[in-house]
C-alpha positions in Angstrom: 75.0 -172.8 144.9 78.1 -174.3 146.6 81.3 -172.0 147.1 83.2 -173.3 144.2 80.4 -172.2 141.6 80.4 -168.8 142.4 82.4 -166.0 141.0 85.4 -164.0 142.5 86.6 -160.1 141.6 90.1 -159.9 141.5 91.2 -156.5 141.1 89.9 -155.6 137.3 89.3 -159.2 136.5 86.3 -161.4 137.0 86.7 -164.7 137.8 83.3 -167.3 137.1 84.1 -170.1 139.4 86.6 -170.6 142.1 89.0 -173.7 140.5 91.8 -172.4 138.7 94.9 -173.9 136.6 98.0 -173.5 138.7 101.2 -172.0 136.5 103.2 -175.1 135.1 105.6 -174.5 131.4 104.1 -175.7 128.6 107.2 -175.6 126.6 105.6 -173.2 124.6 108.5 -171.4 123.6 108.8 -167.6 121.9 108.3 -168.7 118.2 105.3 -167.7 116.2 103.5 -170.4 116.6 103.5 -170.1 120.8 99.9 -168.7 121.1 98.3 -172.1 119.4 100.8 -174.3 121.5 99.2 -172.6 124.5 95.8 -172.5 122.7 95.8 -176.7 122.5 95.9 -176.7 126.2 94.1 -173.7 127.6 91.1 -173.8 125.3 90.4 -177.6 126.5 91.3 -176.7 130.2 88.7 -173.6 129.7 86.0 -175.2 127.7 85.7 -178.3 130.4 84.8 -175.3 132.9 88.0 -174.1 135.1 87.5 -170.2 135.7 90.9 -169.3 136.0 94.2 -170.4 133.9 97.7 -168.9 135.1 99.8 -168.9 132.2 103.8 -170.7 133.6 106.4 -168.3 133.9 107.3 -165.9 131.2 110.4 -164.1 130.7 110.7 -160.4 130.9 114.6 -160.6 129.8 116.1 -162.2 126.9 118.5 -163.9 129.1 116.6 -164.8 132.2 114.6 -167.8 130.6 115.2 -171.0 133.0 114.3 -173.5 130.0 114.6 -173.1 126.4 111.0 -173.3 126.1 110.0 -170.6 128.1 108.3 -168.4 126.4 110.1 -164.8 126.6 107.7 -161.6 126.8 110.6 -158.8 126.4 108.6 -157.2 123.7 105.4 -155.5 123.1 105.6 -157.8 119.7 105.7 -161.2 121.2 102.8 -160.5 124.0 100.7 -159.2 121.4 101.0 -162.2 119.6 99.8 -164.2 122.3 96.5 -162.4 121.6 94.9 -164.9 119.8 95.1 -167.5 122.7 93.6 -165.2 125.4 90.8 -164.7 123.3 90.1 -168.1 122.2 89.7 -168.7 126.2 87.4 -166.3 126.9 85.2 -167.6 124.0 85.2 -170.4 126.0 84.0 -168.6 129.4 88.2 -168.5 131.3 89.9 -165.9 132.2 94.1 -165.8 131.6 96.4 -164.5 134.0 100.3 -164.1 132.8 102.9 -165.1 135.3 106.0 -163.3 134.6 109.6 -163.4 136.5 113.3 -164.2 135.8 115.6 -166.7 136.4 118.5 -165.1 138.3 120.8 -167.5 139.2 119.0 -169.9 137.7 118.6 -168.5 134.1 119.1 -171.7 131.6 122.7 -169.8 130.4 124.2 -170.4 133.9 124.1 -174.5 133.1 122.3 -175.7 129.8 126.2 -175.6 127.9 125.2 -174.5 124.5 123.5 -171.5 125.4 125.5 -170.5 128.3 128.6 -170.4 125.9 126.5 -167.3 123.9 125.8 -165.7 126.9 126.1 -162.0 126.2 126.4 -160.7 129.7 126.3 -162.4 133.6 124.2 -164.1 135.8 122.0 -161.3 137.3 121.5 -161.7 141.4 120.5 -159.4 143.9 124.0 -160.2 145.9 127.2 -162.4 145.8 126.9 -166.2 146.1 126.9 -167.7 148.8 129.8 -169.9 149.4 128.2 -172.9 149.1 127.1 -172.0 145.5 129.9 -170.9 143.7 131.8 -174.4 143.0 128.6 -174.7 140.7 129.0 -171.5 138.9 132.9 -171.1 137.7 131.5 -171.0 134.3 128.9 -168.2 134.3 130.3 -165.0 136.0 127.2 -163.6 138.1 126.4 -159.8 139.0 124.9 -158.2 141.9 122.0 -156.1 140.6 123.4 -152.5 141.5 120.3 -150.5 143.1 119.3 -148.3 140.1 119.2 -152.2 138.3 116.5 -153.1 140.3 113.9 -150.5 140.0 114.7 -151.2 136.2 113.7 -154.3 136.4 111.0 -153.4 138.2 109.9 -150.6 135.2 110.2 -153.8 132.7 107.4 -155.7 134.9 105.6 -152.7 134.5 105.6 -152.4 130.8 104.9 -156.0 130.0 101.8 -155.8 132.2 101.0 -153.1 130.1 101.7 -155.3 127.1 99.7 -157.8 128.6 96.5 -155.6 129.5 96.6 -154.2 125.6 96.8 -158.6 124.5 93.5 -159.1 126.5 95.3 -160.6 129.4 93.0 -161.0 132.9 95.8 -159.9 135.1 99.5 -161.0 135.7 101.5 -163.1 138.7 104.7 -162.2 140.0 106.8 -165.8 139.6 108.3 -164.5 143.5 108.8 -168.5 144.0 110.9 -171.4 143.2 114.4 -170.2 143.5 113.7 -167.5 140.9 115.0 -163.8 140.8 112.5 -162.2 143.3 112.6 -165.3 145.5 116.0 -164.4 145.6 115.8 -161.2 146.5 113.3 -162.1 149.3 115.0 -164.7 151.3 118.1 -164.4 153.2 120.0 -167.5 152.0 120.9 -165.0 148.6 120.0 -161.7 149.8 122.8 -159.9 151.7 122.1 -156.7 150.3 122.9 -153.4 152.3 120.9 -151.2 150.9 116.8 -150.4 150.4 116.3 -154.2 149.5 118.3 -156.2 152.0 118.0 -156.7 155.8 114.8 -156.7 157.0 111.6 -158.8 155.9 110.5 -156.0 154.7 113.4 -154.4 152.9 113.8 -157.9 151.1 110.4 -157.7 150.3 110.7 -154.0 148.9 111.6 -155.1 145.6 107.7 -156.2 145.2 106.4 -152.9 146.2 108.1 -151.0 143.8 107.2 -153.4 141.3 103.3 -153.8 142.5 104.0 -149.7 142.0 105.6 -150.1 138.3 102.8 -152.3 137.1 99.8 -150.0 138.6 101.9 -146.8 136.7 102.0 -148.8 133.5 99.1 -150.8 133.4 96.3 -149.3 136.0 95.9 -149.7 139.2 93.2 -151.8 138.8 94.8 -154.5 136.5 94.5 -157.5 138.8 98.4 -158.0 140.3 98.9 -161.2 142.1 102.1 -162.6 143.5 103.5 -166.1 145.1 104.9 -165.8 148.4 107.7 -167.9 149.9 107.1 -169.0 153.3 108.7 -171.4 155.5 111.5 -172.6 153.3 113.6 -175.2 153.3 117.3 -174.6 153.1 120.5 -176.4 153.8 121.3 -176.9 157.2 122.6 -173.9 158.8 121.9 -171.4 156.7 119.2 -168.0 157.1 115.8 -169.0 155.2 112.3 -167.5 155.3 110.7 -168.7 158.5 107.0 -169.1 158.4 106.4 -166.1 160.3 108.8 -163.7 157.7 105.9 -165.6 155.1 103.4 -164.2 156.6 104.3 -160.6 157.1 105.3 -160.5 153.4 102.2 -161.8 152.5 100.9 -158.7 155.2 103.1 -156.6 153.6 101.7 -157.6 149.7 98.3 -156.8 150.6 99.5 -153.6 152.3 101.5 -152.3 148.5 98.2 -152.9 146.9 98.5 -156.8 145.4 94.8 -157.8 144.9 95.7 -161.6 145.7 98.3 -163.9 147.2 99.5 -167.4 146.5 101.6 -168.4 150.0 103.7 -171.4 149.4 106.0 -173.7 151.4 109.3 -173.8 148.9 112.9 -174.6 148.9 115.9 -172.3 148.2 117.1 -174.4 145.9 115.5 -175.5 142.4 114.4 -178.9 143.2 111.7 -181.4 143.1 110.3 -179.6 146.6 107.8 -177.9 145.1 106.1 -180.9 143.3 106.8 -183.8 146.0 106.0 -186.9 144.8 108.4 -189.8 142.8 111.6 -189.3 141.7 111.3 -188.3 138.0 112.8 -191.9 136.6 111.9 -190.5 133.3 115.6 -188.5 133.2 117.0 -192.0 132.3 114.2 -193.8 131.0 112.9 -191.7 128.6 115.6 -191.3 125.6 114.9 -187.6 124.5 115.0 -186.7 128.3 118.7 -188.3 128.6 120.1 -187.2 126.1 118.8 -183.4 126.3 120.2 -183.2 130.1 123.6 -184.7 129.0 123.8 -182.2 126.3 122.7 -179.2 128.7 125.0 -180.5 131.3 127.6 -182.6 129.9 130.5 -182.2 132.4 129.9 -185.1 135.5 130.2 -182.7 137.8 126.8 -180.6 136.2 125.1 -183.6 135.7 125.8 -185.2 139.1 124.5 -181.8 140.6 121.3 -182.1 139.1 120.3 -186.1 139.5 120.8 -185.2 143.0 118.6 -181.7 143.2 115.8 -184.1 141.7 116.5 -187.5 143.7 117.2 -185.9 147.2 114.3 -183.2 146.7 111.9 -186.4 145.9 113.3 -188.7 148.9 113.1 -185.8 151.3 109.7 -184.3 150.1 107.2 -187.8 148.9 104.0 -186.3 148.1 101.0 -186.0 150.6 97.4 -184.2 149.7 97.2 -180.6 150.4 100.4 -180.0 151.5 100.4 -176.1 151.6 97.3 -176.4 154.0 98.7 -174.7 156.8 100.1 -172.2 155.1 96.8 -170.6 153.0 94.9 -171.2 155.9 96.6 -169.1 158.0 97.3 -166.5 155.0 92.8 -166.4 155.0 92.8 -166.0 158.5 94.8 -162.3 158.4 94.4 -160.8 154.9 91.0 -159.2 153.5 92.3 -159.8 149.9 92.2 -163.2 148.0 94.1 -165.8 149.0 94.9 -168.8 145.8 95.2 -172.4 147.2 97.5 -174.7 145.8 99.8 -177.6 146.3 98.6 -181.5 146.3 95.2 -180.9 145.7 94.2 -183.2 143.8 90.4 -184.0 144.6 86.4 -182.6 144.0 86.0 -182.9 148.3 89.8 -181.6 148.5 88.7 -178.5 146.5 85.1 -178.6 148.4 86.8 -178.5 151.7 89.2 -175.8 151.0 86.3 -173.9 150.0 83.2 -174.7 152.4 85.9 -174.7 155.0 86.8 -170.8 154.6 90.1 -171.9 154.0 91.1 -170.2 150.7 89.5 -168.2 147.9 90.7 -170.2 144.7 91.6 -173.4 144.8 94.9 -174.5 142.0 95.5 -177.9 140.5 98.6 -177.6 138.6 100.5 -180.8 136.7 97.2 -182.7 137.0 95.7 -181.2 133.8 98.7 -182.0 131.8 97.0 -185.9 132.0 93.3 -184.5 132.2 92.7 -181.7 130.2 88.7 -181.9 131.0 90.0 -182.1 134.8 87.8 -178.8 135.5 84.6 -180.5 134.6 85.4 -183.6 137.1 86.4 -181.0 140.0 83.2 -178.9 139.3 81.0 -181.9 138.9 81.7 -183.7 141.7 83.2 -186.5 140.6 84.9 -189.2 143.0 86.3 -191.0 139.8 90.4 -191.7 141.1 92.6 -188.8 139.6 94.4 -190.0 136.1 98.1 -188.2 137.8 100.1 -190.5 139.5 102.1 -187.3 141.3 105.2 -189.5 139.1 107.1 -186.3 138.3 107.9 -187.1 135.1 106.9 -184.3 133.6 109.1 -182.0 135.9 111.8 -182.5 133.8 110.9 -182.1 130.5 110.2 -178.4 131.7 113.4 -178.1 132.7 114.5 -179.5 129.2 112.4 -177.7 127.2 110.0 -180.0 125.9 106.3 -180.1 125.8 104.5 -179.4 128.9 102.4 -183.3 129.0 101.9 -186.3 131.1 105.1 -188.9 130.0 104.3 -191.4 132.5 103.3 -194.4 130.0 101.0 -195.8 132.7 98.8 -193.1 132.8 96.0 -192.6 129.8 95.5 -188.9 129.1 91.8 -187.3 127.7 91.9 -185.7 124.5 94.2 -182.0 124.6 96.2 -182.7 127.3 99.2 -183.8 125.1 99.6 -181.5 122.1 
C-alpha cells in the first residue's frame, strides 16, 4: 500500500489517508445557513476520498473577522450549529479540523469602511505600530493587548475547542500565519513587547504555549491541537523578521508545549498575495461584483491604492513555482517526532507521491485547487497525470478578502460538480 493510502493518528483524531484540504474561506459566513454552505464543499471534497479537510479561519472574537464572510465561532451556539456539516463528512469517511485565530491588525473593521465606522472598540495588537504602518491606520485606533489580555485570549481558544470537540469536530488549527494576531505576536516586525511574550523566539512564541495549555484544560489533552508556523518571512527591507532558523526552533518549541502536529510555512509580514504566488488577481477589476465591493470597503484612494499594490507587488515578487515550502517541511521532518503537514504549490499525484515516499512530510495539503475540482482527492489518490484544472490565477484570493463565495472565478477554467456552490 503506498504512503499516501495509509492512515495517520493525530493526537485524538484518526486520519484514513494522508492528502488533506488545506484551510482556504469559503465565504461561509455566521448565518444559519453556514453549516450547508460548508456542507456543499466539504461533503464533495470528502466523498471523492481526501482524509483530512481543515476548515479556513474562524473567528473567536466578534471583532477580529478579516472578511465579512468569515464565519465567527464566539459562541457555543454558532459552533454547535456547525454540527450538521462535521457529521455529514464523516458519513462520508473525512475527518474536520477547525482552524481558528483573529485578525489583529488586520481585522476587516480596521479598512472595509462600513463596518469599521461600527466598530465598538480598537484594533487589538500585541504592541504599538510600527512606523511604517500607522499612515494606514489613522482611522482605527489600535491597542496593545495588556498581559492579562492575552492569556484571555488564550482562555477563549480554549473554550471554542471545547465547543468544537462537543460539535464533533476532529481537532482544531491555530491560524499562527498570514499576518494574523498570533503571527503578530510571533515575529519581531510587530512584537516589541517587554514582557513574558516579547524578546526572545521563545517569549514571542509563549503566547502558543499557553494557548496549546488553554485548549488541553478545556478540551483534553488529547484533542488533536495543530498550529502553522511562520518561518523565514519576508518583510520590508530593513526591518526584524522571522529568520528560518527562529522557524525552526518555534516549530521545536510547538512540539515541546505538547502540539500533536505542525504546518511550517514560508510567509510574509504583510497580508499579501505571498502566500498564494501565482498571477496577479486581474479579477479586482475585471470581475464587476469584485470592483465594486473593494471600492466600497475602501473607498478613499489612498486605501484602495494600498491594497492594488499589496496584491500586484506580492504577485510580481512571488510568481508561483511547484512545492514552494519544500525546504521548509523537509527540514521541519528532519527534527521533530510529531507530524509535520505539507503544503504550498503542490499541485500534482507524483508531487504528493514524492513528498510522501520521500520522507519528506506526513500529510500532504492542496488548498485553492479544490475550489475548481471538488473530486480533486480522487485524482490525487488515484494517480492520475490528467493536467490540474487551477491555473494558480488568483482570482479567487480576492473574493475572500471581499467576502464572497470561496470558488474558482477564473472563466477559463471548467469546474467539476460542488466546487462552486
Amino acid at each position: 500500500m503506498a504512503i499516501l493510502e495509509t492512515p495517520l493518528q493525530i493526537g485524538s483524531a484518526r486520519i484514513r489517508n494522508r492528502l488533506y484540504r488545506a484551510p482556504v474561506l469559503e465565504g461561509a459566513g455566521s448565518l444559519p445557513d453556514a453549516a450547508k454552505q460548508y456542507a456543499r464543499q466539504f461533503v464533495a471534497n470528502a466523498r471523492a476520498g481526501v482524509g483530512l479537510i481543515v476548515q479556513g479561519n474562524s473567528c473567536i472574537y466578534e471583532e477580529g473577522r478579516t472578511s465579512p464572510g468569515m464565519t465567527l465561532v464566539n459562541t457555543r451556539e454558532r459552533v454547535l450549529r456547525l454540527g450538521e456539516m462535521v457529521d455529514a463528512v464523516h458519513a462520508e469517511g473525512g475527518a474536520v479540523f477547525l482552524q481558528i485565530g483573529h485578525g489583529g491588525l488586520y481585522a476587516m473593521e480596521a479598512w472595509h469602511h462600513p463596518y469599521a465606522e461600527e466598530r465598538k472598540g480598537p484594533l487589538l495588537a500585541p504592541s504599538k505600530l510600527p512606523l511604517a504602518l500607522r499612515p494606514a491606520f489613522l482611522r482605527a485606533p489600535v491597542h496593545p493587548m495588556t498581559t492579562d489580555e492575552v492569556y484571555a485570549m488564550a482562555t477563549r481558544f480554549g473554550e471554542v475547542s471545547a465547543w468544537a470537540r462537543e460539535a464533533g469536530y476532529d481537532g482544531v488549527q491555530l491560524a499562527s500565519g498570514n499576518a494574523k494576531l498570533i503571527h503578530q505576536f510571533l515575529t519581531p516586525f510587530y512584537n516589541r513587547r517587554t514582557d513574558e511574550f516579547g524578546g526572545s523566539v521563545e517569549n514571542r512564541g509563549r503566547v502558543l504555549r499557553v494557548i496549546r495549555e488553554a485548549i488541553a484544560e478545556h478540551a483534553g489533552e488529547d484533542y488533536a491541537c495543530t498550529v502553522k508556523i511562520p518561518v523565514d518571512e519576508k518583510s520590508p527591507p530593513l526591518t526584524p523578521r522571522i529568520s528560518f532558523d527562529d522557524g525552526m526552533e518555534l516549530c521545536r518549541l510547538a512540539q515541546e508545549w505538547g502540539y500533536h502536529a505542525v504546518t511550517p510555512v514560508r510567509l510574509s509580514v504583510l497580508p499579501d498575495t505571498t502566500l498564494t504566488k501565482g498571477d496577479i488577481p486581474a479579477s479586482l477589476w475585471r470581475n464587476p461584483t469584485m470592483k465594486r465591493r473593494l471600492r466600497e470597503a475602501a473607498p478613499s484612494r489612498v486605501q484602495w491604492a494600498v491594497l492594488m499594490a499589496g496584491y500586484v507587488v506580492g504577485s510580481v515578487r512571488n510568481p508561483f513555482r511547484p512545492v514552494w515550502n519544500r525546504d521548509v517541511f523537509t527540514e521541519a521532518k528532519r527534527r521533530l517526532s510529531i507530524p509535520v503537514f505539507a503544503v504550498g504549490g503542490i499541485r500534482t499525484a507524483d508531487e504528493v507521491n514524492g513528498i510522501l515516499e520521500g520522507g519528506e512530510a506526513d500529510m500532504v495539503g492542496i488548498g485553492r485547487p479544490f475550489y475548481a475540482e471538488a473530486d480533486l482527492a480522487a485524482r490525487i489518490l488515484g494517480g492520475s497525470p490528467e493536467p490540474r484544472r487551477c491555473l494558480n490565477s488568483n482570482f479567487c484570493v480576492p473574493a475572500e478578502m471581499l467576502g464572497m463565495k470561496g470558488t474558482c472565478y477564473n472563466p477559463k477554467v471548467k469546474k467539476t460538480t460542488g466546487a462552486s456552490s
